[in-house]
Structures are given as structure tokens and as C-alpha cells.
N, C-alpha and C positions, 0 to 999 in steps of 0.2 A: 546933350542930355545923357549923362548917366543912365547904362542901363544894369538894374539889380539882377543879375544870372541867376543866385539863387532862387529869388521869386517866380522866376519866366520856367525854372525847374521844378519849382514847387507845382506850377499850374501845370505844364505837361505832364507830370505826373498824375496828376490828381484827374486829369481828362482820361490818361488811361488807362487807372482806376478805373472809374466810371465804364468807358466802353468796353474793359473785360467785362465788368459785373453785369451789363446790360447784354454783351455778347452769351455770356453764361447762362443767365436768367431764359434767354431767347432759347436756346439751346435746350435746356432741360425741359422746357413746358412744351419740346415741339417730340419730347419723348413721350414712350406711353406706358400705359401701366403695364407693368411685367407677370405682376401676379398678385394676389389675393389671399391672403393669412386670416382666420378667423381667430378667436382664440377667448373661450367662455372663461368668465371670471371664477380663480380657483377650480380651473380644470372640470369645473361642473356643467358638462354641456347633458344632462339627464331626460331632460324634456322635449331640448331642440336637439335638431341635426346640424352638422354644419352646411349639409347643403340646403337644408331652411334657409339658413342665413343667407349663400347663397343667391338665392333666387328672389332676394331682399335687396340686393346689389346689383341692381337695375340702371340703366340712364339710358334713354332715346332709345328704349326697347329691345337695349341689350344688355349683357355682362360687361362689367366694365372694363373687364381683362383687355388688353392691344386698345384701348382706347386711347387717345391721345390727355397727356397730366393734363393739360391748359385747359379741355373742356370739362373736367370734371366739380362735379356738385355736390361737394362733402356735407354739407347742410342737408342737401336731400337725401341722398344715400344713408342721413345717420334718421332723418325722417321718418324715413321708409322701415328699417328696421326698428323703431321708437313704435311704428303701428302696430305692431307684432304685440296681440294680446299675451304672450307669455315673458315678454321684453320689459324687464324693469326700469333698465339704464344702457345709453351704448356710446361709444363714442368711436367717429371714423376718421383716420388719418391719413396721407401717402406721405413715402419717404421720400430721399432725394435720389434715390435708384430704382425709384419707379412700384416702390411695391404699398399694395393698397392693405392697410391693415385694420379690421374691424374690432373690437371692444366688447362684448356681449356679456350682461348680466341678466340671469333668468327670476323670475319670479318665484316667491319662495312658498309656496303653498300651504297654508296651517290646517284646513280641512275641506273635505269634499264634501258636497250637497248633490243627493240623490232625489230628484221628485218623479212625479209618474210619468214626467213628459222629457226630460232630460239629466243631464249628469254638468257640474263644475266643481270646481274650487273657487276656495276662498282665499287668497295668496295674506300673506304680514299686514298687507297696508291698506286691506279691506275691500282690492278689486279684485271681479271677477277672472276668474282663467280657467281658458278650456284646458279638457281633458286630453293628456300627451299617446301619442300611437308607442312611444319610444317609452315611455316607465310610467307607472304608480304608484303614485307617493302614498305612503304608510301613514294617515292621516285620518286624526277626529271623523269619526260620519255622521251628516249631518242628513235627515230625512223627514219627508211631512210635507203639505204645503206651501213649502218657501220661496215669497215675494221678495221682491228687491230690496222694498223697503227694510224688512226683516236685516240684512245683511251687515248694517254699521252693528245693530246690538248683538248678535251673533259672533261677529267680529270681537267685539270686549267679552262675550263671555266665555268661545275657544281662548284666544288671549290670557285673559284669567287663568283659565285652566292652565295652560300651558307654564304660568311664568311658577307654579306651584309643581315642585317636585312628586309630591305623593298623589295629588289629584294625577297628575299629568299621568301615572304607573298605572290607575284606577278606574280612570274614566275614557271610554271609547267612544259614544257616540252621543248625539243628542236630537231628540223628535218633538218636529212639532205637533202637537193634541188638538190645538184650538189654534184662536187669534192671537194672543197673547202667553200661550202657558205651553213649556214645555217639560219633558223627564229627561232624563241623562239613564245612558246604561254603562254596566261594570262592565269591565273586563273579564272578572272571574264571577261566578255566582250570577243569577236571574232577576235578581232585586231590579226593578223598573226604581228611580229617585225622582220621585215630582216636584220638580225645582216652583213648579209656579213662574210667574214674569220675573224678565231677566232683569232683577234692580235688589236691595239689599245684600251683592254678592259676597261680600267680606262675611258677613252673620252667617247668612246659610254656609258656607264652604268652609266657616269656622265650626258650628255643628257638625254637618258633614263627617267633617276628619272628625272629630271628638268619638264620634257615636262607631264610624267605622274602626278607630283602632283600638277602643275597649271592643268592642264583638268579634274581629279580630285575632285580637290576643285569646280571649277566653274562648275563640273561637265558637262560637253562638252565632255567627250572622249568618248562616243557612235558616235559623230558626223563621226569618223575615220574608216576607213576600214583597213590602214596598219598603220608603222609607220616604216621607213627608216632611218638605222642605218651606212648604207653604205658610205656614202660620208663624207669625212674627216670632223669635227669638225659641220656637220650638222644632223638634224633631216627634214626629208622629210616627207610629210604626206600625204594618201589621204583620200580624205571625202566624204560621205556617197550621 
């Protein structure tokens, strides 16, 4: 019988293929991790530290530094930091030289709520986050009785403000009065704005602006003490 060389060459070959690849594989997961890179999305680490992050990079109740690659739990490890009430997004990877590299995107805060009993924010996408030891963000103040529930429509109406240029130069904070009803205050001037409930906002913040950049210009809106947002399709005023 004929034997085919090439083929009998082809298969020792391809066996060791296989037992480097396998010898290789064995070899790198019996390495361990060398070191730990954080690295905050667009350089903005504002709120967190990197040794927050740190001590988020946990396994068997340790750092995962000199741990061995093969036991490690990248699902958990990216877990762990995902619980982190200021963590919007993260993602964890190790390389093929043993270094553990984490992902970190922080939460992006649109305004702070002050009540009698605590302080937060409101971050873009409507959750809660605590207040940073590390900075203070320059942000809408929100004060008054504020429930949780309150927080989706508060959310659309910082939001609103925000996506408007001239509101956004204008308006600094906003208090709750009631169940339902709150005022906005200026940035410049003491005029209280009684928004009334947060629904109609196109009309009122189209009023709003109307009425602020005629008094404005002719410079008369010292003359006002309120300015009354409440009644359908009207701006109500009173003066000084």
C-alpha cells in the first residue's frame, strides 16, 4: 500500500499546531495579572477616584494584582464596578501580558436636589447619584420636599431647560411649593417664576422667553416681583 508523505505531513503538522497552541494557552493562564490601568472615559475621572475604582477590583477578597489570569472573573469585576452609584457604563478586559484594564464612564449629573434630610443628583438618564467628596458639579438646584416619585418629571423639566440656550443662561434653580406646583428662580434679578405643574412646557417657556426679552431690552423687568406661568396661554405679573 502506498503511503501519501504529504498527508502523514500534513497531520504532524497540524498535531503540532495544536500542542504549541494548547502548550501556549496553558502557559499564559498559569501567568498572572501584572498590573491594573483604569482609565475614565474622555479623561474625566471628576467625581471618582481611581482608587474608588480600585477597590471595585475585588476577587476572593482581594486585588486582583499577582492573581493568577485563569481564575479571574471579568463578568464580576465589571459587576462590581456597574454597582457603583456614579458608574454609568464600564467595561473590563486583561491583555495577553497579563495587564488588567478597566473602562470607566461616570454619570453625568444635570442637577442637584437639596431637602431637609439629604443632598443628590439627578444624572441625564434620570437616576439618582450621590454627592462626589472629589467635585461639584455647577448644576440646576433643585429644593423642596422631593419624593422619588417627583424625579422622571423633574427630569423632563431640568432636560427642557437645558436643551434651550437662553432658558439654560436664565434659570438656576427650581422649588418645590406644594404637591404638584413649582417656581423657577433667575440667575440675575429676584423675580420667583410660578411655573405651576410641570405639563404645558413648550407654551409657558415660550411665554417665558417672550415676556423676559422685551423687559430685558427695555430693561423694565426689575419693575416685577413674580411672573405667573400658571394660567393657560397667559403670563401674569406683579410689580414692584
Amino acid at each position: 500500500m502506498k503511503v501519501n508523505r504529504n498527508y502523514i505531513k500534513g497531520v504532524i503538522l497540524l498535531l503540532l499546531v495544536v500542542f504549541l497552541l494548547g502548550f501556549s494557552n496553558k502557559k499564559n493562564n498559569r501567568k498572572k495579572v501584572r498590573d491594573v490601568t483604569i482609565e475614565f472615559e474622555g479623561g474625566n475621572n471628576l467625581f471618582m477616584s481611581y482608587q474608588m475604582v480600585n477597590k471595585l477590583l475585588i476577587q476572593n477578597g482581594a486585588t486582583v494584582k499577582n492573581q493568577a489570569k485563569s481564575v479571574i472573573d471579568l463578568h464580576l469585576l465589571e459587576t462590581n464596578v456597574l454597582s457603583h452609584p456614579m458608574v454609568e457604563d464600564a467595561a473590563i478586559f486583561l491583555t495577553i501580558d497579563g495587564l488588567l484594564k478597566a473602562k470607566v464612564k461616570q454619570r453625568t449629573p444635570i442637577a442637584r436636589v437639596l431637602t431637609n434630610s439629604k443632598s443628590y443628583y439627578i444624572d441625564k438618564q434620570a437616576e439618582i447619584m450621590p454627592l462626589s467628596e472629589n467635585y461639584s458639579a455647577r448644576v440646576l438646584l433643585i429644593s423642596g420636599d422631593i419624593k422619588k416619585k417627583d424625579i422622571p418629571k423633574l427630569h423632563f423639566l431640568v432636560t427642557t431647560i437645558l436643551k434651550d440656550e437662553f432658558l439654560k443662561k436664565q434659570l438656576i434653580g427650581v422649588q418645590k411649593i406644594s404637591n404638584e406646583e413649582f417656581i423657577l428662580t433667575m440667575r440675575v434679578g429676584n423675580q420667583k417664576i410660578f411655573l405651576g405643574k410641570i405639563q404645558n412646557l413648550n407654551q409657558k417657556f415660550k411665554n417665558l422667553k417672550s415676556f423676559l426679552s422685551e423687559t430685558m431690552t427695555d430693561k423694565t423687568i426689575d419693575n416685577y416681583t413674580s411672573i405667573n406661568l400658571k394660567y393657560n396661554g397667559q403670563v401674569v405679573c406683579a410689580k414692584k
